[in-house]
N, CA, C and O atoms as a Maestro MAE file, in Angstrom:
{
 s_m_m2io_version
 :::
 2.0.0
}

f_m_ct {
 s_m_title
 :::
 protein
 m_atom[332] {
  # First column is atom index #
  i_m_mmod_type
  r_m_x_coord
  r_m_y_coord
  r_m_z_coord
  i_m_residue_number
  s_m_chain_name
  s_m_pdb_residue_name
  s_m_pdb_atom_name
  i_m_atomic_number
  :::
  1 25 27.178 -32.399 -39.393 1 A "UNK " " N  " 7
  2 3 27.540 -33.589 -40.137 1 A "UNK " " CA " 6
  3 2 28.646 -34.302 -39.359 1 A "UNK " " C  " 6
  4 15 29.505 -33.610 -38.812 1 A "UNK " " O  " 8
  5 25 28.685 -35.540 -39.275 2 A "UNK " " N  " 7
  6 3 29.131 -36.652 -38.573 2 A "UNK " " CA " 6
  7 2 30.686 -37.050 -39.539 2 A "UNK " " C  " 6
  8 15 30.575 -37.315 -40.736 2 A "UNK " " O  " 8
  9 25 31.390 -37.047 -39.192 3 A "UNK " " N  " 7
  10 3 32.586 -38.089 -40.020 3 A "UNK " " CA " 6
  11 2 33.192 -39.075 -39.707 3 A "UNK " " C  " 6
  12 15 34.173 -38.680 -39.077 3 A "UNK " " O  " 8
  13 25 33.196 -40.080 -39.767 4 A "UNK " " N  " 7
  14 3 33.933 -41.460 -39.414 4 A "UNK " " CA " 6
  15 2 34.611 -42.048 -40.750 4 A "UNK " " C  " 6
  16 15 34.126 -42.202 -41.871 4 A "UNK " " O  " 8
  17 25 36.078 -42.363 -40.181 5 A "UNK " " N  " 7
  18 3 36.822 -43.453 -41.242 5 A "UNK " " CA " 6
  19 2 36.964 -44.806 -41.066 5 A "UNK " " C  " 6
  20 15 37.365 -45.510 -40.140 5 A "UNK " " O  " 8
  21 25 36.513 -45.017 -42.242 6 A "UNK " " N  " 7
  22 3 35.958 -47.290 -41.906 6 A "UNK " " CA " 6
  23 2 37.406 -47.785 -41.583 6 A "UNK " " C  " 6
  24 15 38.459 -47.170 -41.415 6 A "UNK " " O  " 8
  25 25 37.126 -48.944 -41.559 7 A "UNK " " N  " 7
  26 3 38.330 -49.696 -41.521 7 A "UNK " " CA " 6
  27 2 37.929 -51.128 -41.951 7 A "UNK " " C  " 6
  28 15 37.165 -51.852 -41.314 7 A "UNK " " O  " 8
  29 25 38.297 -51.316 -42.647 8 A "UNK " " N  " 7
  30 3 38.462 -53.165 -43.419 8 A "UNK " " CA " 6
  31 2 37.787 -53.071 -44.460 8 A "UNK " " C  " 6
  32 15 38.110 -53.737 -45.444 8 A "UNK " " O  " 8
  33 25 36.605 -52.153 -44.492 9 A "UNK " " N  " 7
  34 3 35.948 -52.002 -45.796 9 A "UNK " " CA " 6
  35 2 36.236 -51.022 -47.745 9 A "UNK " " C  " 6
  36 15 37.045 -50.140 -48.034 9 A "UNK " " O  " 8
  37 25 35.497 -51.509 -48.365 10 A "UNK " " N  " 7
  38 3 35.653 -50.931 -49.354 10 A "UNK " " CA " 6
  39 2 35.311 -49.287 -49.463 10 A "UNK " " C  " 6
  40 15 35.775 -48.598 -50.371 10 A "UNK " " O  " 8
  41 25 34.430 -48.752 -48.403 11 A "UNK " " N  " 7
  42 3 34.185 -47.609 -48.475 11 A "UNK " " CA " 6
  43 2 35.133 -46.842 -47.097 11 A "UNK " " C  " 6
  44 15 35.312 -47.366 -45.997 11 A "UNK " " O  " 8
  45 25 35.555 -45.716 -47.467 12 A "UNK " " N  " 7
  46 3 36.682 -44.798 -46.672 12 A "UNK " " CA " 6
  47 2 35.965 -44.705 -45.530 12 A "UNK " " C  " 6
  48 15 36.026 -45.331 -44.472 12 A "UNK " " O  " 8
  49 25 34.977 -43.443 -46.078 13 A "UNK " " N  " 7
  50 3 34.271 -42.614 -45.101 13 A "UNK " " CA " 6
  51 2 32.998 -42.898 -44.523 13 A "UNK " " C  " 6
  52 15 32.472 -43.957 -44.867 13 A "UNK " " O  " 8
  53 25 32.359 -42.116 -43.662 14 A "UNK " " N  " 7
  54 3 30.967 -42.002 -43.985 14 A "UNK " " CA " 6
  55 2 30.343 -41.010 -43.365 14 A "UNK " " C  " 6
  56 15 30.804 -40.628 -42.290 14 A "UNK " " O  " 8
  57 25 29.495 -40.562 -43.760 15 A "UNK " " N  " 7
  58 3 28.978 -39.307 -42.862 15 A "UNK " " CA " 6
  59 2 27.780 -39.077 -42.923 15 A "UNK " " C  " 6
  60 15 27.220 -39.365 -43.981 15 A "UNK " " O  " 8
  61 25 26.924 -38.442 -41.738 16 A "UNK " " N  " 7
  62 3 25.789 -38.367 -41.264 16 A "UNK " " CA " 6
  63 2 25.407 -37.299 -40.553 16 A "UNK " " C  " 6
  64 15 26.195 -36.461 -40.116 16 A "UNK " " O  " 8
  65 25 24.085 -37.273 -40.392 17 A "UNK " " N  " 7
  66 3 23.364 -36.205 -39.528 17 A "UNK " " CA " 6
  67 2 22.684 -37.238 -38.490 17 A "UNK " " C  " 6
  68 15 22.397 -38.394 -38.802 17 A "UNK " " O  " 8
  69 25 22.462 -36.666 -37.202 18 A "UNK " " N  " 7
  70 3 21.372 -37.155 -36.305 18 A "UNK " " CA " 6
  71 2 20.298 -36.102 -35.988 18 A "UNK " " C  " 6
  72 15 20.830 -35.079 -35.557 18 A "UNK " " O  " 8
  73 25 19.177 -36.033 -36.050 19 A "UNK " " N  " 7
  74 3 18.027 -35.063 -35.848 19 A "UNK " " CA " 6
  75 2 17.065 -35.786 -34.684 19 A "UNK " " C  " 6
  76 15 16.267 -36.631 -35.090 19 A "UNK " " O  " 8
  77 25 17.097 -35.571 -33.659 20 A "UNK " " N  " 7
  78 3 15.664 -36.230 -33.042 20 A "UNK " " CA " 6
  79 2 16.057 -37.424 -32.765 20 A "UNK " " C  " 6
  80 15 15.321 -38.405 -32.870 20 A "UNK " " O  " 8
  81 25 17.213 -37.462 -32.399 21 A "UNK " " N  " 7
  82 3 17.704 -39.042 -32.373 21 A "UNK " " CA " 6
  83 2 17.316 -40.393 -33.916 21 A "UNK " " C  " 6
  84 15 16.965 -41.573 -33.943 21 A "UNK " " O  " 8
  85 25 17.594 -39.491 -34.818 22 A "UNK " " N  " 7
  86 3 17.332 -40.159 -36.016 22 A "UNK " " CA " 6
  87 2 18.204 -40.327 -36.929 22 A "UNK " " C  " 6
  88 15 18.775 -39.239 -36.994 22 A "UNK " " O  " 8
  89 25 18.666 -41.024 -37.681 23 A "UNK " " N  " 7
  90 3 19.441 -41.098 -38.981 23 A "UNK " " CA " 6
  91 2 19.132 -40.268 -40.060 23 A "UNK " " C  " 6
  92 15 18.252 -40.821 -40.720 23 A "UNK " " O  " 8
  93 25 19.439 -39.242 -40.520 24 A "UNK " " N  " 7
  94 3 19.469 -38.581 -42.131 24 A "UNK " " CA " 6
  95 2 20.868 -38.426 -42.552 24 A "UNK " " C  " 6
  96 15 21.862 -38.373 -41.828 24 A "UNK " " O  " 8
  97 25 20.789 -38.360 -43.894 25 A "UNK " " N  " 7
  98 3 21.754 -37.960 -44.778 25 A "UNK " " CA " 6
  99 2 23.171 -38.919 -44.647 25 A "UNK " " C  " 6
  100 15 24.222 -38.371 -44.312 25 A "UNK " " O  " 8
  101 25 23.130 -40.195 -44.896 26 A "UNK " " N  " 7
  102 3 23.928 -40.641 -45.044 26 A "UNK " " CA " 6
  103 2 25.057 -40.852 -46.095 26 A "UNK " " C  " 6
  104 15 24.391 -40.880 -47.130 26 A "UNK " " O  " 8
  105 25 26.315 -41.012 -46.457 27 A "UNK " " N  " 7
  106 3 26.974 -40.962 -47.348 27 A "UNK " " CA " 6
  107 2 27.782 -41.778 -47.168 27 A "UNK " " C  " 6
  108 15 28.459 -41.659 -46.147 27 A "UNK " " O  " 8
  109 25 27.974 -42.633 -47.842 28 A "UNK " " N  " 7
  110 3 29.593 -43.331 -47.893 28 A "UNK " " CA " 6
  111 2 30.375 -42.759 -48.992 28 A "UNK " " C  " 6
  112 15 29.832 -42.284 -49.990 28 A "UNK " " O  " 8
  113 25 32.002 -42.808 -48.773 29 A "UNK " " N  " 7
  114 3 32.444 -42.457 -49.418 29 A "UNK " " CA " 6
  115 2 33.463 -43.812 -50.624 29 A "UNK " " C  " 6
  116 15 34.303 -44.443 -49.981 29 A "UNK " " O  " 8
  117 25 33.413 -44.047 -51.582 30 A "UNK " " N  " 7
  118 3 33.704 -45.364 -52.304 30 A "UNK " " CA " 6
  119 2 32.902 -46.909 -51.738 30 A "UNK " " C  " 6
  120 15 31.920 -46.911 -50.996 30 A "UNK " " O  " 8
  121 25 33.468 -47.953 -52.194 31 A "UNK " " N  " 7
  122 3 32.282 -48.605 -52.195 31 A "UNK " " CA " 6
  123 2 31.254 -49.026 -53.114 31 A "UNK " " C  " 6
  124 15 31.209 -48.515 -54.233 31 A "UNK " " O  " 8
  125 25 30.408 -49.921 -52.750 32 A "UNK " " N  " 7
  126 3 29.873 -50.404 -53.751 32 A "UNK " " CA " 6
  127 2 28.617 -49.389 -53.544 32 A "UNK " " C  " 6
  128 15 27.833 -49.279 -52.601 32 A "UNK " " O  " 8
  129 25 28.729 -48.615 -54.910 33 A "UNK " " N  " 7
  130 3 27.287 -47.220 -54.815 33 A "UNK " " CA " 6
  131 2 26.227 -47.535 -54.509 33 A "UNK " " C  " 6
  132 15 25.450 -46.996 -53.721 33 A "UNK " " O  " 8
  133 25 26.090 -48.709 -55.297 34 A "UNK " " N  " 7
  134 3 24.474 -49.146 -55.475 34 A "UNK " " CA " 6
  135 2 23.920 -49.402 -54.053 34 A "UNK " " C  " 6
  136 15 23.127 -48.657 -53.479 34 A "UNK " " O  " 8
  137 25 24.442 -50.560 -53.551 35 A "UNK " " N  " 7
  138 3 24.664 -51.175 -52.494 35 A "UNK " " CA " 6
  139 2 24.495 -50.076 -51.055 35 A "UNK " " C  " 6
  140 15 23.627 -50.205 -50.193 35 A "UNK " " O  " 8
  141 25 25.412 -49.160 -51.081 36 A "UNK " " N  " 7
  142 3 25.221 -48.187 -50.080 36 A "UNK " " CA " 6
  143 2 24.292 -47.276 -50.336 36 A "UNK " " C  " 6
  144 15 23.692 -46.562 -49.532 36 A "UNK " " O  " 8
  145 25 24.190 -47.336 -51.578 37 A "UNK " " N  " 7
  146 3 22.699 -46.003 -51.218 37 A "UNK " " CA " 6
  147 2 21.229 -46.750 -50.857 37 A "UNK " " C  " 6
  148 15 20.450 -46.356 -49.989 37 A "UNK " " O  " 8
  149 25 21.041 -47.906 -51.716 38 A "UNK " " N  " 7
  150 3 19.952 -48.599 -50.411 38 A "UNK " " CA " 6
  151 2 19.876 -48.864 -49.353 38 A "UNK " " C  " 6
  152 15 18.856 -49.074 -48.697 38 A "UNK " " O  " 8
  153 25 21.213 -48.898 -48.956 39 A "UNK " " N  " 7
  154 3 21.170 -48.810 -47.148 39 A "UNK " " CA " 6
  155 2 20.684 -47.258 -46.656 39 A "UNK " " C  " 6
  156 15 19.854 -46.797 -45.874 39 A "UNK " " O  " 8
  157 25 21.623 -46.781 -47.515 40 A "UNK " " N  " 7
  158 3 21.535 -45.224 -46.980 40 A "UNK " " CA " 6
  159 2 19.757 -44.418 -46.721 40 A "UNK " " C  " 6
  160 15 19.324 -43.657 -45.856 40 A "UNK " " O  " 8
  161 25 19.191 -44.996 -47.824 41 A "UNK " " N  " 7
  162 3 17.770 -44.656 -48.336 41 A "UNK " " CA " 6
  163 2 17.088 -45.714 -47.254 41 A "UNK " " C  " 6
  164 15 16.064 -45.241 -46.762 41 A "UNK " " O  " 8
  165 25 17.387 -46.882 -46.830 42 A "UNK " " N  " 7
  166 3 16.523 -47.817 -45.805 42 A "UNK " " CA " 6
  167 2 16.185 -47.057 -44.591 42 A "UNK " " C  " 6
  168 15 15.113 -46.785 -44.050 42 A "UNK " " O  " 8
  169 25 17.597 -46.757 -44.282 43 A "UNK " " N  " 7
  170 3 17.771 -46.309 -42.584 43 A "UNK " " CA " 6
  171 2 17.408 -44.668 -42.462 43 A "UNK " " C  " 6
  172 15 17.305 -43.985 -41.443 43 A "UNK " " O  " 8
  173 25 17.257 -44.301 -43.829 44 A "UNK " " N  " 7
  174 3 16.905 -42.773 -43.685 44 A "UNK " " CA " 6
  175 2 15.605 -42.536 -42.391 44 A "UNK " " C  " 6
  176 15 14.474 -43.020 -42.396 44 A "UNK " " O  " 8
  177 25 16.172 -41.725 -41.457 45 A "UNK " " N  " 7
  178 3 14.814 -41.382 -40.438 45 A "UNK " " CA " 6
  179 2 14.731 -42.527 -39.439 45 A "UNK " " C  " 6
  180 15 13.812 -42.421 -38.627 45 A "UNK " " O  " 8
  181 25 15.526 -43.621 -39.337 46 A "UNK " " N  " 7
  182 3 15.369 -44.627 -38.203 46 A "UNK " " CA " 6
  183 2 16.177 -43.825 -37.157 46 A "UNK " " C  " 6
  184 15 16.904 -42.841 -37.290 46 A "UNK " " O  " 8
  185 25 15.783 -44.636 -35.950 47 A "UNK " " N  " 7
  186 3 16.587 -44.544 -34.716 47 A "UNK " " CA " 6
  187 2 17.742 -45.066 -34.695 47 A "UNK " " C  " 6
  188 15 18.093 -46.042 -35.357 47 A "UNK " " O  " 8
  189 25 18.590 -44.265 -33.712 48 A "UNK " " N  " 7
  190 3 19.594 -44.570 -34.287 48 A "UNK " " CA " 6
  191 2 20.181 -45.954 -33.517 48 A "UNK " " C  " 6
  192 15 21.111 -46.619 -33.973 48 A "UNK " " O  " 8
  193 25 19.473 -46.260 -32.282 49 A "UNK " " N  " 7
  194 3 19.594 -47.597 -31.946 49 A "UNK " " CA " 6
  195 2 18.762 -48.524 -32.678 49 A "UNK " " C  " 6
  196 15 18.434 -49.598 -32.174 49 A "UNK " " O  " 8
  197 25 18.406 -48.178 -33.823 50 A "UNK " " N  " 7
  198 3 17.361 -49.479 -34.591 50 A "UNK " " CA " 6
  199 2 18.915 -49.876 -35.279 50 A "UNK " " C  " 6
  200 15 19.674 -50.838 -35.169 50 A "UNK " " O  " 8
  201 25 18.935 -48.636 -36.013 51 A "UNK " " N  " 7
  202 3 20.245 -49.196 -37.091 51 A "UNK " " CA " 6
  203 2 21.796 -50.016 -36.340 51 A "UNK " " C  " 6
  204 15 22.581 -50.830 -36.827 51 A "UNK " " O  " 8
  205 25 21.752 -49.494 -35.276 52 A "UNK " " N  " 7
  206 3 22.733 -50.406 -34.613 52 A "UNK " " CA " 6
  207 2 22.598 -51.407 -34.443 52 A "UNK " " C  " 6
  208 15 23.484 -52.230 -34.674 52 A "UNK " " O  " 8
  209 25 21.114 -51.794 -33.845 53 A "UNK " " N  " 7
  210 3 20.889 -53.328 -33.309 53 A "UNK " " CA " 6
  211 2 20.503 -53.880 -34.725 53 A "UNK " " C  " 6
  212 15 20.579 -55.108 -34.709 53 A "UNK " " O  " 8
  213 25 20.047 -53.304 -36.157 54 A "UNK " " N  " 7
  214 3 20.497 -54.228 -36.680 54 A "UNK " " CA " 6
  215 2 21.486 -54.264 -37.950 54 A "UNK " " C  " 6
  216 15 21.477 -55.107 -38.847 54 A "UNK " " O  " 8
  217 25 22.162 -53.385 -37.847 55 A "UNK " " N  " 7
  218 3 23.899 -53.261 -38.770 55 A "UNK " " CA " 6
  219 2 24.959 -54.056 -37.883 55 A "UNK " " C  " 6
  220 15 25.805 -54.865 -38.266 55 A "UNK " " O  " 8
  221 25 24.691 -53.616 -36.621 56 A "UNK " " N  " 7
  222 3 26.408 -54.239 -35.922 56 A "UNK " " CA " 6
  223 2 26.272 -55.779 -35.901 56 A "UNK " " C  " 6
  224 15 25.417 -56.629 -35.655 56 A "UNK " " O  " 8
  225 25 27.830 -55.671 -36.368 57 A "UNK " " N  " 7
  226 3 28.270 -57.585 -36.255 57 A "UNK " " CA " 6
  227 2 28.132 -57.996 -37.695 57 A "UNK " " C  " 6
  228 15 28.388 -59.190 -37.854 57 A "UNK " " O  " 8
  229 25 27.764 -57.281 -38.899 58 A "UNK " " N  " 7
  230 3 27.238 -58.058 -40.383 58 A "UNK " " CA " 6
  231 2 29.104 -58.030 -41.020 58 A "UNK " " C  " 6
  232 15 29.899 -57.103 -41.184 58 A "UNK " " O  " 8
  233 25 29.206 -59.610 -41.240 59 A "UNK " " N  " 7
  234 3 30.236 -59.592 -42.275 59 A "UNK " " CA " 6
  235 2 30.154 -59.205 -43.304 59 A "UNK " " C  " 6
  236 15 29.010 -58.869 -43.610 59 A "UNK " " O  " 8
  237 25 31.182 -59.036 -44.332 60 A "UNK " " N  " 7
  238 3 31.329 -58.783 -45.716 60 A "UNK " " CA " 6
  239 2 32.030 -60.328 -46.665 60 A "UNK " " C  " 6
  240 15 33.184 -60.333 -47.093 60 A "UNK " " O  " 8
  241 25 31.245 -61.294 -46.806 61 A "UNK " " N  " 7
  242 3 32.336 -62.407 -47.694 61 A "UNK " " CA " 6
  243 2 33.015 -63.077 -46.574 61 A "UNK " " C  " 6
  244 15 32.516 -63.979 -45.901 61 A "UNK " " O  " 8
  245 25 34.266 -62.538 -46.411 62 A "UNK " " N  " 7
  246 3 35.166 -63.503 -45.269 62 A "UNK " " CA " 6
  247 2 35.967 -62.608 -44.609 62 A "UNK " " C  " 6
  248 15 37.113 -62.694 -44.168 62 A "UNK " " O  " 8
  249 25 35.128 -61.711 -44.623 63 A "UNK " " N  " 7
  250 3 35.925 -60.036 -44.033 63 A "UNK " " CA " 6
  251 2 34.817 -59.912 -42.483 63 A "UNK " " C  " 6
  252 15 33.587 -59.919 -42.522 63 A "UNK " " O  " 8
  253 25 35.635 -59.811 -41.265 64 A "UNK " " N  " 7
  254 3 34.592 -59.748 -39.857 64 A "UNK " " CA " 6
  255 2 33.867 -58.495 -40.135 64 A "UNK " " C  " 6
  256 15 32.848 -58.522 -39.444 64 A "UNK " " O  " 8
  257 25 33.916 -57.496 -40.773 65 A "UNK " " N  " 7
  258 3 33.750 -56.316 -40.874 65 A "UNK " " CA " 6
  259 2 32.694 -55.850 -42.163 65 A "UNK " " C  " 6
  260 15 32.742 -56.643 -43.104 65 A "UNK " " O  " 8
  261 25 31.992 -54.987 -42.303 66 A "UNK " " N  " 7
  262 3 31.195 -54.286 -43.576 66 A "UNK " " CA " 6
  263 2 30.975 -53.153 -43.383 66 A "UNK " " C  " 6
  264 15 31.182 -52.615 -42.295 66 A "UNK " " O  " 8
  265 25 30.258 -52.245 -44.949 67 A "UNK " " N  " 7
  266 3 29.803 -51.061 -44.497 67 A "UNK " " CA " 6
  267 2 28.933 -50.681 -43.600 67 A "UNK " " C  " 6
  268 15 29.048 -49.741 -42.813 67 A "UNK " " O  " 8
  269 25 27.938 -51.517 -43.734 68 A "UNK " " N  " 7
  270 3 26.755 -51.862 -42.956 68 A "UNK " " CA " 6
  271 2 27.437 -51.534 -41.321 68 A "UNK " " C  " 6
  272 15 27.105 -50.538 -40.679 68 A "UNK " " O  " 8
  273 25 28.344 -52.473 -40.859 69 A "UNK " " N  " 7
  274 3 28.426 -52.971 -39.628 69 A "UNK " " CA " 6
  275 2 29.304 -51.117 -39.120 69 A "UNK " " C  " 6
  276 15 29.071 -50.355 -38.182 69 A "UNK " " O  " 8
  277 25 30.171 -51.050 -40.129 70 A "UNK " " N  " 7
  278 3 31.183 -49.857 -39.807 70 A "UNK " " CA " 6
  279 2 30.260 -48.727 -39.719 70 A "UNK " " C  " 6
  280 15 30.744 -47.817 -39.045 70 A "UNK " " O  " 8
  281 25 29.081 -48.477 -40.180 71 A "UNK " " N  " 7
  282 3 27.802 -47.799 -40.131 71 A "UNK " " CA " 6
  283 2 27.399 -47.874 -38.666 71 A "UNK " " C  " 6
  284 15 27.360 -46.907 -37.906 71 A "UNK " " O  " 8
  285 25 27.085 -49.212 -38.339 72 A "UNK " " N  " 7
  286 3 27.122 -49.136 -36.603 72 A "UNK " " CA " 6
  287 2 28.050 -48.640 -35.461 72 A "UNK " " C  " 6
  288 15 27.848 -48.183 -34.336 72 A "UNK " " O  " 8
  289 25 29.337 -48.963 -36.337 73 A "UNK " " N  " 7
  290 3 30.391 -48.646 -35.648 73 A "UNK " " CA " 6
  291 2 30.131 -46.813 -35.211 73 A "UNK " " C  " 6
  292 15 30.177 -46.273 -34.105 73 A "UNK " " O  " 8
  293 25 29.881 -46.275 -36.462 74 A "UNK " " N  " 7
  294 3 30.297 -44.919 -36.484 74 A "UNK " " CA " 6
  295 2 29.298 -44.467 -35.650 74 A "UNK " " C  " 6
  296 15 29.613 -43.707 -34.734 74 A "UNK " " O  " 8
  297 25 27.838 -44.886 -35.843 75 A "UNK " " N  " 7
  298 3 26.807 -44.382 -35.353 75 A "UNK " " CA " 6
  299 2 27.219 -44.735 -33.210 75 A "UNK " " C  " 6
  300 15 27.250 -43.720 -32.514 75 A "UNK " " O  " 8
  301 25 27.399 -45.725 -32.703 76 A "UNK " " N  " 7
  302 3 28.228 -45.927 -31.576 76 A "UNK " " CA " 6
  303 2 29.115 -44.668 -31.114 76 A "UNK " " C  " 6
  304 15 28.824 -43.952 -30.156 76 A "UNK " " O  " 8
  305 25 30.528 -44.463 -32.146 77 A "UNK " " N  " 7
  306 3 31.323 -43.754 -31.756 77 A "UNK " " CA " 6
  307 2 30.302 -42.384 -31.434 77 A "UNK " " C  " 6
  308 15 30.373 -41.800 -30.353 77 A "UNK " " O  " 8
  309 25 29.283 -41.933 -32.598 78 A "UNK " " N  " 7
  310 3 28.657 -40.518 -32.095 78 A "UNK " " CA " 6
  311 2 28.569 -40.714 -30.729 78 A "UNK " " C  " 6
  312 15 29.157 -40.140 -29.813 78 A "UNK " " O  " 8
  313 25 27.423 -41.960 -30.717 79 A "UNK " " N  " 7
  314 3 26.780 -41.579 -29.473 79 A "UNK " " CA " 6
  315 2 27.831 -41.625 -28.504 79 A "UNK " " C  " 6
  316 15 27.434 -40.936 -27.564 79 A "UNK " " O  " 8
  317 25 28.799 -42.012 -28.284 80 A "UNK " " N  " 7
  318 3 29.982 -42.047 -27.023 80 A "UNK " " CA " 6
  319 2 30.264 -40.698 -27.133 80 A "UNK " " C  " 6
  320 15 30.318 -40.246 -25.989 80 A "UNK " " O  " 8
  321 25 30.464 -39.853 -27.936 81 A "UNK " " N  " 7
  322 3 31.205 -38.457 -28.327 81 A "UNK " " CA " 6
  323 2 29.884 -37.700 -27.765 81 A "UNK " " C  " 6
  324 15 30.091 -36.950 -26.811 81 A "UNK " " O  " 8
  325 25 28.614 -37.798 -28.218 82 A "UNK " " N  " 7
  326 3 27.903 -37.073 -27.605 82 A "UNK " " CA " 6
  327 2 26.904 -37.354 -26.266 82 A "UNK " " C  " 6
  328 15 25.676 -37.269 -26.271 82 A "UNK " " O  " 8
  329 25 27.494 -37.599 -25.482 83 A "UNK " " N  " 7
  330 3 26.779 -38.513 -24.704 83 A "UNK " " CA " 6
  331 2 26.406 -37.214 -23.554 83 A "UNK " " C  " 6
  332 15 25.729 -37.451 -22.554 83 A "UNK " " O  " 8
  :::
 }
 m_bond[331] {
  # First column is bond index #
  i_m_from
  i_m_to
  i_m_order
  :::
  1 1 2 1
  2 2 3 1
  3 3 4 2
  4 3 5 1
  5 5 6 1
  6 6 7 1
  7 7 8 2
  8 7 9 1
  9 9 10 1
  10 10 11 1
  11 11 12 2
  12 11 13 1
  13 13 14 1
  14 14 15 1
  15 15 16 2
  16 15 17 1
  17 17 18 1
  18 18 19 1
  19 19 20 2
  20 19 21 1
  21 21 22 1
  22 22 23 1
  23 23 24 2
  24 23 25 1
  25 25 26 1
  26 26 27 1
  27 27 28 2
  28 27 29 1
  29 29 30 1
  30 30 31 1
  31 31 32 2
  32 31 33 1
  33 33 34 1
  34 34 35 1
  35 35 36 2
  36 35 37 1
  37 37 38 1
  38 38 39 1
  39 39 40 2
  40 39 41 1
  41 41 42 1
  42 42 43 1
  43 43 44 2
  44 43 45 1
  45 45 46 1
  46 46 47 1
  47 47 48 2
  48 47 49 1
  49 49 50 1
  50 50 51 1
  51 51 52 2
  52 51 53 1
  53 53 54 1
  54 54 55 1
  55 55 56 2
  56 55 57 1
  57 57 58 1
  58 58 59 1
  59 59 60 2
  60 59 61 1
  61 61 62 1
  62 62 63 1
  63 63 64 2
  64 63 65 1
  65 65 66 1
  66 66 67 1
  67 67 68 2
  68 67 69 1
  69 69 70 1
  70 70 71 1
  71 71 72 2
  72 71 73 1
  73 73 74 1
  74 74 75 1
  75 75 76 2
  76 75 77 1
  77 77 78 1
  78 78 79 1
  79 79 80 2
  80 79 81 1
  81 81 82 1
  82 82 83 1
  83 83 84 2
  84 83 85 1
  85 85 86 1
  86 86 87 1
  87 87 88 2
  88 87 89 1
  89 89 90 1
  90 90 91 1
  91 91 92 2
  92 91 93 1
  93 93 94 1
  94 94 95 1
  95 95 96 2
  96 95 97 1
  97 97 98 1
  98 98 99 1
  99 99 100 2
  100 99 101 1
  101 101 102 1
  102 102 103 1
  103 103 104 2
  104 103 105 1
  105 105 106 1
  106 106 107 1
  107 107 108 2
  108 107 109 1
  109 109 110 1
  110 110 111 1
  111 111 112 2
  112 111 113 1
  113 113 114 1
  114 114 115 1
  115 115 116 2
  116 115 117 1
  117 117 118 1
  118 118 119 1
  119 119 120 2
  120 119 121 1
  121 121 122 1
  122 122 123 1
  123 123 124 2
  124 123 125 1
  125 125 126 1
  126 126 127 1
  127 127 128 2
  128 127 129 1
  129 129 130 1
  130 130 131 1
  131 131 132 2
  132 131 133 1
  133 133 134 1
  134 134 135 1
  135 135 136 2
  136 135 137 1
  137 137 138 1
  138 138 139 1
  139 139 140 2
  140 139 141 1
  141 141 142 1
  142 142 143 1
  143 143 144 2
  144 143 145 1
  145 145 146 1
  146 146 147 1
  147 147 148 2
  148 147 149 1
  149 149 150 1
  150 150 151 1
  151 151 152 2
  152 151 153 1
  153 153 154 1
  154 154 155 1
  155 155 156 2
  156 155 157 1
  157 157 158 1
  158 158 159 1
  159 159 160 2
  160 159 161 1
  161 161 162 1
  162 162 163 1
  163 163 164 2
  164 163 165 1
  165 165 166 1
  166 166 167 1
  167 167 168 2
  168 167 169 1
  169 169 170 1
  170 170 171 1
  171 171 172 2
  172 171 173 1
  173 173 174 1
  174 174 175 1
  175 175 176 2
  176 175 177 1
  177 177 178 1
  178 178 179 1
  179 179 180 2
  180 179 181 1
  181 181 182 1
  182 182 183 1
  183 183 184 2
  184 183 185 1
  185 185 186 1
  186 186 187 1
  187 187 188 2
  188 187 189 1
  189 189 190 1
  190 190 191 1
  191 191 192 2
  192 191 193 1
  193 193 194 1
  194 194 195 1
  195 195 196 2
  196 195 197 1
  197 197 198 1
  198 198 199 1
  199 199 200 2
  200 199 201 1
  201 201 202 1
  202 202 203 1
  203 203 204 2
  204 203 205 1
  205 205 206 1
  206 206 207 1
  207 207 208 2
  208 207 209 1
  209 209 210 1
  210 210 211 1
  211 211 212 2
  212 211 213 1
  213 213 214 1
  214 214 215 1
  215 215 216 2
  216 215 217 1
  217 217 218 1
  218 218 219 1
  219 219 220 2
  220 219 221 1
  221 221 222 1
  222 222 223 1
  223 223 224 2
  224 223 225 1
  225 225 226 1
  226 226 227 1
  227 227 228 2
  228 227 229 1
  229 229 230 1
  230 230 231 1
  231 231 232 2
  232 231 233 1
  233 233 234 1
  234 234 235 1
  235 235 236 2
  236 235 237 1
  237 237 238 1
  238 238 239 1
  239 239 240 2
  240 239 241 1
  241 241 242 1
  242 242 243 1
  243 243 244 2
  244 243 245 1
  245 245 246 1
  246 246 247 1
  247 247 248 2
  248 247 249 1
  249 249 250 1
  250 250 251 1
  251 251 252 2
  252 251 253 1
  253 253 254 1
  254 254 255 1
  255 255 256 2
  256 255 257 1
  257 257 258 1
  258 258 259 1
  259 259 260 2
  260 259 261 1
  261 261 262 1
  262 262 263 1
  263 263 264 2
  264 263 265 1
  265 265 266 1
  266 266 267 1
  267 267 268 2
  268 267 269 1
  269 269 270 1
  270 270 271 1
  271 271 272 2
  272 271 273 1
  273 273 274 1
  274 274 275 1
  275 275 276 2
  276 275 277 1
  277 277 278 1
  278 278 279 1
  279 279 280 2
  280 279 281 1
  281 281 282 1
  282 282 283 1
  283 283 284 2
  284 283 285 1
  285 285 286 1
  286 286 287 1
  287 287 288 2
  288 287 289 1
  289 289 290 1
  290 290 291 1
  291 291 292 2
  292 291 293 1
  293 293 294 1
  294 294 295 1
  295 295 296 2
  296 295 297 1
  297 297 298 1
  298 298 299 1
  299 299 300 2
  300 299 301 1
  301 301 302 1
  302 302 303 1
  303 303 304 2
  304 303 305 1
  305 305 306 1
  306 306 307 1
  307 307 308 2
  308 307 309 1
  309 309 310 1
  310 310 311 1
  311 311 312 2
  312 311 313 1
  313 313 314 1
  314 314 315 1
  315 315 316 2
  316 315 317 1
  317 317 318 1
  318 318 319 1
  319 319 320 2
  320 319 321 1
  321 321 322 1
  322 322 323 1
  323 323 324 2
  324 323 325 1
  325 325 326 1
  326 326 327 1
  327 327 328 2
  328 327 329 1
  329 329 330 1
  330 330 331 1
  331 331 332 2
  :::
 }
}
């Protein structure tokens, strides 16, 4: 399991598995529930460069930043960590 702490957003944490170069088990931690678990449930089993190319860069309102995007972020930092 993966851990990353957001920054600008409403949700803290988030954490993940990669299998096969895939996305499972995503979690945010606070946040809007609803909201993150359809993401969470979308990207279940994608690549994990799908979800980057298309989470990174999504604002929130008037915030440069989202869960979504901090989702890319984190998924990035793995891959630098496990490279």
């Amino acid at each position: 399991m993966y851990e990353y702490h957001t920054s600008g957003t409403c949700s803290t944490k988030i954490t993940f598995d990669i299998k096969d170069n895939k996305v499972t088990n995503v979690k945010f931690t606070r946040g809007c529930a609803g909201n993150l678990l359809g993401i969470s449930t979308l990207i279940e089993g994608m690549e994990v460069d799908e979800v980057i190319e298309r989470l990174d860069g999504l604002p929130c309102g008037s915030k440069s930043t989202s869960c979504p995007d901090q989702l890319a972020q984190a998924l990035k930092e793995y891959k630098q960590n496990n490279a």
